[in-house]
C-alpha positions in Angstrom: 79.3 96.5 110.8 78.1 99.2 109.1 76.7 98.9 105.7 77.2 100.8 102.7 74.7 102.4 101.1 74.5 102.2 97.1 77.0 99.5 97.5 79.7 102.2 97.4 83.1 101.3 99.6 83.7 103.3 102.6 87.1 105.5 102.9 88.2 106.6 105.8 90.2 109.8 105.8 92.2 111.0 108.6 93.1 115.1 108.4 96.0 116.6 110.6 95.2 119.8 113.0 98.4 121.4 110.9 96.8 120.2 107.4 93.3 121.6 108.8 94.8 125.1 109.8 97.1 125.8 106.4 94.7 123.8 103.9 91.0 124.0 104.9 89.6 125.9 102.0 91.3 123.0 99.9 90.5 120.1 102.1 86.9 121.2 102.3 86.0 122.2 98.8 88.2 120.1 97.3 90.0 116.8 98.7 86.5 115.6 100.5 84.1 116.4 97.6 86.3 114.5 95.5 86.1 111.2 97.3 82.7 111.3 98.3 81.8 110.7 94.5 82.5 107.2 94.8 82.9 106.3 98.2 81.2 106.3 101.4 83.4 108.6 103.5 84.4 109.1 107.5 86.7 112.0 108.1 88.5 111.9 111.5 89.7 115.3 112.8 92.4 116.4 114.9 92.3 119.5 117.0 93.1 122.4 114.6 97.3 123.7 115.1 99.6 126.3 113.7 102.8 125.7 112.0 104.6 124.4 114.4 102.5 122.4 118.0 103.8 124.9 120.9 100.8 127.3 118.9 98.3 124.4 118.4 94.7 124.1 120.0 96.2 120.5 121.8 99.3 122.2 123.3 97.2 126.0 124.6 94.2 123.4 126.2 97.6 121.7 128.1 98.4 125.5 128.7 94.7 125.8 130.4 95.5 122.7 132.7 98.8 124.2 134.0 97.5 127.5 135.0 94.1 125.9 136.6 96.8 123.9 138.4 98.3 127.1 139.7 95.7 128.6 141.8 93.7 131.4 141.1 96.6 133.5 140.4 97.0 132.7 137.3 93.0 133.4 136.7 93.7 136.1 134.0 96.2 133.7 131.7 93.7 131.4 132.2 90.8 133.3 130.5 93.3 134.8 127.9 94.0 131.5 126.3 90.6 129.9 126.2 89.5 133.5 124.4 92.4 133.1 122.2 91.4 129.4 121.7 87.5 130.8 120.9 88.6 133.0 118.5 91.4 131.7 116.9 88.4 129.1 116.3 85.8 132.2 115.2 88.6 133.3 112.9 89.0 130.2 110.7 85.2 130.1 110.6 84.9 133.7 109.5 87.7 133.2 106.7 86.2 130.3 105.0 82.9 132.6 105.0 84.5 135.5 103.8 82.7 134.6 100.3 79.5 136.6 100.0 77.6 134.3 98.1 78.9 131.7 100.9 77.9 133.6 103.8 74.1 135.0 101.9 73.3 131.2 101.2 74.6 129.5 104.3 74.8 132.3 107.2 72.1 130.2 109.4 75.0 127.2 109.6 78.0 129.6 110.0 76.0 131.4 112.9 75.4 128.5 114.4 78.2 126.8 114.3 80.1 130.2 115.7 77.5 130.6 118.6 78.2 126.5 119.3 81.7 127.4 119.3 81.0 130.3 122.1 79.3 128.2 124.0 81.6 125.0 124.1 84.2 127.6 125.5 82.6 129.2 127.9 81.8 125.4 129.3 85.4 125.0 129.4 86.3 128.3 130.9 83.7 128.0 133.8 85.2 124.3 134.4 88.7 125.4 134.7 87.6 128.4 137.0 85.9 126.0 139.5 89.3 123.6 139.3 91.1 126.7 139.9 89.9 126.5 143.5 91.0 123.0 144.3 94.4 123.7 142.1 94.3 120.3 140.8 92.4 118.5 137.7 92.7 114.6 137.5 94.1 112.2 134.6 90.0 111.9 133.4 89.5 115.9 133.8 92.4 116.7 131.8 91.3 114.3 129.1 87.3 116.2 129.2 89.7 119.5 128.9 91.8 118.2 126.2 89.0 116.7 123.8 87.4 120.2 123.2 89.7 121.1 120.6 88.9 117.8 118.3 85.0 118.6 119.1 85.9 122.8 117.6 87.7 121.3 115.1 85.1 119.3 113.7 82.1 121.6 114.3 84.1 123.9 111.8 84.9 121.1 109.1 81.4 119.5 109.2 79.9 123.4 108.8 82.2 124.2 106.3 81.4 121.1 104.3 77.8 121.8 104.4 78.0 125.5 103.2 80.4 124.1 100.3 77.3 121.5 99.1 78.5 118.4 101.0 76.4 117.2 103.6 78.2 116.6 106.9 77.5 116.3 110.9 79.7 116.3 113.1 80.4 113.0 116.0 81.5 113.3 118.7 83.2 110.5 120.7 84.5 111.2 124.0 81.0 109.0 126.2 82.4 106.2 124.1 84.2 104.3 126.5 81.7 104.7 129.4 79.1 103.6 126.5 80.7 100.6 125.9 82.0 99.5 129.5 79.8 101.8 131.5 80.5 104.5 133.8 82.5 102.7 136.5 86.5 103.4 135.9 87.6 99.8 137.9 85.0 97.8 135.1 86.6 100.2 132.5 90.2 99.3 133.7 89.5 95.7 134.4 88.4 95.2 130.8 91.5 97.3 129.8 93.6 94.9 131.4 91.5 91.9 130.2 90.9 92.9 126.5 94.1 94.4 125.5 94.2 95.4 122.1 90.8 93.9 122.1 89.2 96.6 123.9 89.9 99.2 120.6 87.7 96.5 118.9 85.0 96.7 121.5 84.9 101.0 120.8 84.8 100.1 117.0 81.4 98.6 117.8 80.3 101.7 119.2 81.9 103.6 116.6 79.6 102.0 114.0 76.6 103.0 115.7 77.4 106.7 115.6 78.1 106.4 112.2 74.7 104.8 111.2 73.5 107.8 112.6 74.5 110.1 111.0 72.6 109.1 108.1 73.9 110.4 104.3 75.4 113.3 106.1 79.3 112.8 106.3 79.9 111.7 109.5 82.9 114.6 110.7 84.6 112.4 113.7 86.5 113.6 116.7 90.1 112.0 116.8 89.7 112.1 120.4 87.8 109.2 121.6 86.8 109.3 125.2 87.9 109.5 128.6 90.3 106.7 128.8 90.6 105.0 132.3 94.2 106.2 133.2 94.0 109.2 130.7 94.0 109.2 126.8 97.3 110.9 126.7 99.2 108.5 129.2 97.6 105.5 127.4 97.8 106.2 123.9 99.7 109.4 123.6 99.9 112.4 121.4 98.7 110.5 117.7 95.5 109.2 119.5 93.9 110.4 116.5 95.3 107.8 114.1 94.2 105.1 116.2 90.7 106.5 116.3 90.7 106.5 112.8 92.0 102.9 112.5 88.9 102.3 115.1 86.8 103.8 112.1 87.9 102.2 109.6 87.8 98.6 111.2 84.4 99.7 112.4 83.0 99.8 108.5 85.1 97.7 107.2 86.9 100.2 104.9 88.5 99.5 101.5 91.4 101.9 102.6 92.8 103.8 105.8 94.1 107.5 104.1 96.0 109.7 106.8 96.6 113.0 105.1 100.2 114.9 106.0 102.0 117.5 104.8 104.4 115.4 103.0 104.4 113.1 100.1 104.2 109.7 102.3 107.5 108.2 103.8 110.7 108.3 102.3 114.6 106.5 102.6 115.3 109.3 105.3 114.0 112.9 106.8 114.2 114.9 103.2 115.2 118.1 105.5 118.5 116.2 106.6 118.9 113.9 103.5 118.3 116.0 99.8 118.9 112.8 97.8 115.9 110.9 99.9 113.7 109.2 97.5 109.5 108.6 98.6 108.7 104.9 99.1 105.7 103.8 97.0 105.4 101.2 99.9 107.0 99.8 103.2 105.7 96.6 105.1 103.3 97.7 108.3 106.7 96.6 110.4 108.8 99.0 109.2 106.6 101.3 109.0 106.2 100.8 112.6 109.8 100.6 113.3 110.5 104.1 111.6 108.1 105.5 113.9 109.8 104.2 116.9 112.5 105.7 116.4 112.3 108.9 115.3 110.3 109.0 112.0 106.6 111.1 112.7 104.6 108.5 110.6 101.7 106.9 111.9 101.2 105.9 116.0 102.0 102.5 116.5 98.7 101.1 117.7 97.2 102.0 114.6 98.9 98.8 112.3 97.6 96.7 115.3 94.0 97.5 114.7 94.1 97.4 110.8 96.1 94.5 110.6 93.8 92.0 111.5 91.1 93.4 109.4 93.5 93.7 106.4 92.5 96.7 105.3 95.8 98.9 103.8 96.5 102.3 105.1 97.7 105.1 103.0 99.8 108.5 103.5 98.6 111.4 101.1 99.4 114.5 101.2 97.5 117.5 101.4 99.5 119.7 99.0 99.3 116.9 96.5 95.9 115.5 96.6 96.4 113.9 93.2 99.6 111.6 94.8 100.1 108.4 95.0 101.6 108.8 98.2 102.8 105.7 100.5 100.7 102.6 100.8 101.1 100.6 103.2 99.6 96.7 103.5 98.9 94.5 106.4 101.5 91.5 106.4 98.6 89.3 106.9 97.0 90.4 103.5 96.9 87.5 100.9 98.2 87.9 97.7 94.9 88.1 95.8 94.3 91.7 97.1 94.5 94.7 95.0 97.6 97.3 94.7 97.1 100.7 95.3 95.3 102.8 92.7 98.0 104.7 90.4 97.7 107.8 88.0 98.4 108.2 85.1 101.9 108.7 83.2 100.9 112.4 82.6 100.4 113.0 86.4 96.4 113.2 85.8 94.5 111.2 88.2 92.9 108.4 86.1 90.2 105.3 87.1 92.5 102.8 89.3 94.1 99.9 87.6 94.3 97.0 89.5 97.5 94.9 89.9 98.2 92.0 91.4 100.2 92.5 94.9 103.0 90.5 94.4 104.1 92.3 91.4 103.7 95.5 93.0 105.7 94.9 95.7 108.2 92.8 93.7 108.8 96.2 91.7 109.4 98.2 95.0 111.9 95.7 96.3 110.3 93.3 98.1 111.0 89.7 97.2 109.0 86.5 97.8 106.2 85.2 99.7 108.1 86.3 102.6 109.0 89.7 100.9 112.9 90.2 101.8 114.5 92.7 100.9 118.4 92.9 99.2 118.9 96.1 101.2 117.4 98.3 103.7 114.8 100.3 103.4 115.2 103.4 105.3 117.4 105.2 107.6 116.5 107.3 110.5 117.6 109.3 113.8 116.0 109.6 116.9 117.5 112.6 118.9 118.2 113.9 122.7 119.0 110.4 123.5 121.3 109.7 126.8 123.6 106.9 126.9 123.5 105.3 130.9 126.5 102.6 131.5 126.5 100.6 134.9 128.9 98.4 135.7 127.9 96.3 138.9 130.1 96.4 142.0 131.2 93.0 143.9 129.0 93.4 146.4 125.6 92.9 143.8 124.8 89.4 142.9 125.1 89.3 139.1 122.0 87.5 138.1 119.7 89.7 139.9 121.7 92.9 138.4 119.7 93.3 135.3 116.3 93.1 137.2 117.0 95.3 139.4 118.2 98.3 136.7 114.8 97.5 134.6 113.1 98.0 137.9 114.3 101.6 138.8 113.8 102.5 135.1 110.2 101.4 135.1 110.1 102.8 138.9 111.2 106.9 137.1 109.0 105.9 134.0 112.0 105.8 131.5 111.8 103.3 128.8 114.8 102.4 127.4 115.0 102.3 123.8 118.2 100.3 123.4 120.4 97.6 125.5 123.4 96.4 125.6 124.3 93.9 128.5 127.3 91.5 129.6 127.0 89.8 132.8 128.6 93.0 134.9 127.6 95.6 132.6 124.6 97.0 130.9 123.9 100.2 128.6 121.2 101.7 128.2 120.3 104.0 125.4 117.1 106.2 126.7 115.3 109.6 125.8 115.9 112.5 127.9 113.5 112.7 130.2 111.5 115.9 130.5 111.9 116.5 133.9 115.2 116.2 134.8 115.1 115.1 138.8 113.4 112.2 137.4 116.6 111.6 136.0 118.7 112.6 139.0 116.7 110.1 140.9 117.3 107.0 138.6 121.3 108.1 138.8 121.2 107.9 142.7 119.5 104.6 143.0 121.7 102.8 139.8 124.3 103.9 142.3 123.2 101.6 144.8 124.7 98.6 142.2 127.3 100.3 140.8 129.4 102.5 139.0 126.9 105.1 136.6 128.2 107.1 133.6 125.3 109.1 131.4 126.7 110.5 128.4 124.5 113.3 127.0 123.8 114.8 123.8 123.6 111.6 121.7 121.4 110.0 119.2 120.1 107.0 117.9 120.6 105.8 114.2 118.5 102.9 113.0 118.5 101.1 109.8 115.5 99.7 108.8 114.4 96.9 106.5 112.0 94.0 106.1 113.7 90.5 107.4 116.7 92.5 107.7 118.4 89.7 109.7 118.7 87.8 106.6 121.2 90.3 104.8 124.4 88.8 104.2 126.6 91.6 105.0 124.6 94.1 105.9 126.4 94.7 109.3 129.4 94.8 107.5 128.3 97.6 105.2 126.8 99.9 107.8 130.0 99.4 110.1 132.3 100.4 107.4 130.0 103.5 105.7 130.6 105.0 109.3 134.0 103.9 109.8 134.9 105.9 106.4 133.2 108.8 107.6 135.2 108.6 110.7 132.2 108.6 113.1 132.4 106.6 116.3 129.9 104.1 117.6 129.0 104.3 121.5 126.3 100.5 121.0 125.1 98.6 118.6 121.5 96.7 118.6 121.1 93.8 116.5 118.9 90.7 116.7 116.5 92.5 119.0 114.8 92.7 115.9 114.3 91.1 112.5 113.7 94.2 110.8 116.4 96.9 112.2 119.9 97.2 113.2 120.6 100.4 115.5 123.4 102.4 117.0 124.4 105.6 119.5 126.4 108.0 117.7 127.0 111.5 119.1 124.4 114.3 118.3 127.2 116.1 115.9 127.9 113.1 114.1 124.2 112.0 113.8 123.3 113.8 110.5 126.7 112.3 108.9 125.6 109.2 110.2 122.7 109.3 108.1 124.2 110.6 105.1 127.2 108.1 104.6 124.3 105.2 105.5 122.0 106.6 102.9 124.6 106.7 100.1 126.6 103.8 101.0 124.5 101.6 102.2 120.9 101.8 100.9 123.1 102.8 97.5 121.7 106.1 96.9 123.3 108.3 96.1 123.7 112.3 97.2 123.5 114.8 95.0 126.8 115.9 94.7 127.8 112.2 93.7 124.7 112.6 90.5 126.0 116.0 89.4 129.9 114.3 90.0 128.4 111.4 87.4 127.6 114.1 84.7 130.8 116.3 84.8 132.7 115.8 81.6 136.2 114.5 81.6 139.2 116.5 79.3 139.0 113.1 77.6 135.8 114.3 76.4 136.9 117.4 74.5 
């Protein structure tokens, strides 16, 4: 483990490629300075993006892949999108420079940060063009491709940091995996397969030697962290760079895991859909987990699973507010004699942290007990595009190998299926539209083999989430008859899969109702027509 020098705690920050590309400046000159007062800090980087991901670096490096893929036809795209990636790049350098005294004092960094920029894509351009000629790129070459746009990212933050007084270097990660298991990809997947969650644990190691080395300099770290064995993307996914930040902050043993949005922290429902939402000062790490699932962008699930164990808490700030409290969120394996998250003061101002006991804290957010239950759900959410997929098994299949057998051609088309329903000659299946619709075409002609198929498109999924759910007297009940009175029909229900949620398949048009009547009926909240209804004087009153 890493250890702290002037016995300062380490914080590790994790900044968004959308927070990067609005909020630099700020982030930069403001946010990191800030904390690096009093803690020893990591920041972990995402690959810069615009306001919305089709515009991101991430999604034009995927861009690159597709058109090296294509042949050398599609040469001239090709070359226009890794300039446009080069100087979109050269651009946000150039505007956080645009300060004269900035660029007089610092010009030697900003040049050569801009010329290191150049060069990294003009690597990437002459590797595409060679691929261009075979028309293919492997799982491994895709992931080489895709992790430029963390290593840009944080060439830019680590020079921009320097120029604004605070010492930075940027670290890259993606030799860590062949560091730690070697260059062979069957020892690399064989210790996959072996360690399971484990092996993130075995990269924290390495993760802490980088880190020493970057000295008193801020160590500025690529959320992409190396070529995987079967691909980064297949076996983490998009949020890979939460995890690597998780990796971090096991890696130092951090007093606190900060991942830095554009929204306050988590709240009772999606604030766009729901006005009346409220923020959540905290959530357990299952439900926080659970939201993500289905449907809520919070944190990527693998990253409670590396924290947890270390019992470090994991916060969500947000970059518009710095001075926030935001959403904390604690390992269920921490012990009651750990501290509550810092708070600020009753005037908004932020103020030295005041230390509370846990239980309290939680008590005061709703959380009950040892075991914290809760006397009503937490949150409500919708997970949308969903497709509903009924089969009811013909005489001719043996009923006790049905089930198997419809698992099987789901894993055979790789579609997970998020929710099931069975009885012994009939199963449903609520599942995410797939993105390439023969795969689902595919799965329809071989169900077909058993039985009778019906998919009903256009639906989504509404979960209610809250900790040791299971144990609400009621509860079922409540939800049931919040969407009876709003006249909205249920397709399957989910309950007892999980402790912590109770979900259903509505139709897409009835989904943000749904979530509405839930919100105000059952989590008691109410909207804001009912809070302006509350304050309308009565004749009575004349």
């Amino acid at each position: 483990m890493v250890t702290a020098t002037e016995t300062k705690p380490w914080l590790v920050q994790k900044y968004g490629g959308t927070s990067l590309g609005k909020l630099l400046e700020t982030i930069c000159t403001n946010i990191i300075p800030q904390y690096a007062t009093g803690h020893n800090l990591i920041v972990v980087c995402s690959a810069f993006s615009g306001t919305v991901k089709a515009s991101g670096t991430t999604s034009l490096l995927l861009q690159c892949i597709s058109y090296a893929e294509l042949g050398i036809d599609s040469q001239k795209r090709l070359i226009d999108v890794v300039d446009l990636i080069r100087d979109n790049h050269l651009n946000l350098l150039a505007a956080f420079a645009r300060s004269p005294s900035r660029i007089a004092a610092h010009a030697l960094i900003f040049e050569d940060t801009a010329s290191a920029i150049k060069k990294e894509c003009e690597g990437l351009k002459r590797f595409l063009l060679a691929a261009q000629i075979v028309g293919e790129l492997s799982a491994r070459s895709k992931d080489r491709v895709i992790s430029i746009g963390e290593k840009l990212a944080c060439m830019i933050v680590a020079a921009c940091l320097t120029s604004a007084g605070t010492p930075a270097k940027p670290v890259s990660l993606d030799d860590i995996v062949s560091s730690a298991f070697g260059g062979s990809i069957h020892d690399q997947v064989a210790s996959l397969e072996r360690l399971g969650p484990n092996f993130y644990h075995v990269l924290a190691d390495q993760i802490s030697e980088r880190i020493r080395e970057c000295g008193n300099a801020i160590p500025i770290v690529t959320g992409f962290f190396g070529i995987m064995p079967d691909s980064l993307i297949q076996t983490v996914g998009r949020g890979y760079s939460d995890l690597c930040a998780a990796m971090c902050a096991v890696a130092v043993g951090a007093e606190e895991l900060q991942i830095w949005k554009e929204v306050d922290g988590i709240f009772t429902a999606d604030p766009r859909k729901v006005p009346s939402a409220r923020l959540l000062s905290t959530v357990t790490d299952e439900e926080a987990t659970e939201l993500t699932y289905y449907g809520s962008e919070v944190i990527h699930p693998l990253t409670m699973d590396q924290i947890r164990d270390a019992c470090i808490p994991l916060r969500l700030k947000n970059v518009f507010k710095p001075s926030g409290s935001g959403t904390i969120i604690y390992p269920s394996t921490l012990n009651s004699t750990s501290i509550s998250p810092a708070s600020t003061s009753s005037d908004g101002s932020d103020d030295s942290p005041r230390i509370t006991p846990l239980p309290s804290f939680m008590l005061k957010n709703g959380y009950h007990g040892a075991e914290q239950e809760r006397r009503k759900p937490t949150a409500v959410t919708v997970k949308d595009d969903i497709l509903l997929i009924n089969v009811v098994c013909n005489r001719n299949t043996k009923s006790q190998g049905f089930l198997t057998q419809v698992f099987d051609r789901l894993e055979r088309n790789k579609i997970p299926a998020d929710l099931v329903a069975t009885s012994e000659r009939h199963v449903s299946l609520a599942v995410q539209a797939p993105s390439n619709p023969t795969a689902l075409l595919r799965l329809k002609e071989e169900l077909e083999r058993f039985g009778h198929v019906g998919i009903t498109p256009s639906m989504s999924i509404v979960t209610v989430v809250g900790h040791k759910m299971r144990n609400m007297v009621g509860v079922s009940n409540e939800i049931l008859s919040a969407l009876a009175a709003a006249q909205i029909n249920i397709y399957l229900i989910s309950q007892g899969a999980s402790k912590i949620n109770i979900s259903l398949v509505v139709g897409a048009d009835d989904a943000l109702a749904a979530m509405n009547a839930i919100h105000s009926e059952v989590l008691k909240i109410p909207s804001h027509k009912e809070q302006e209804n509350r304050f309308i004087p009565g004749p009575w009153l004349y």
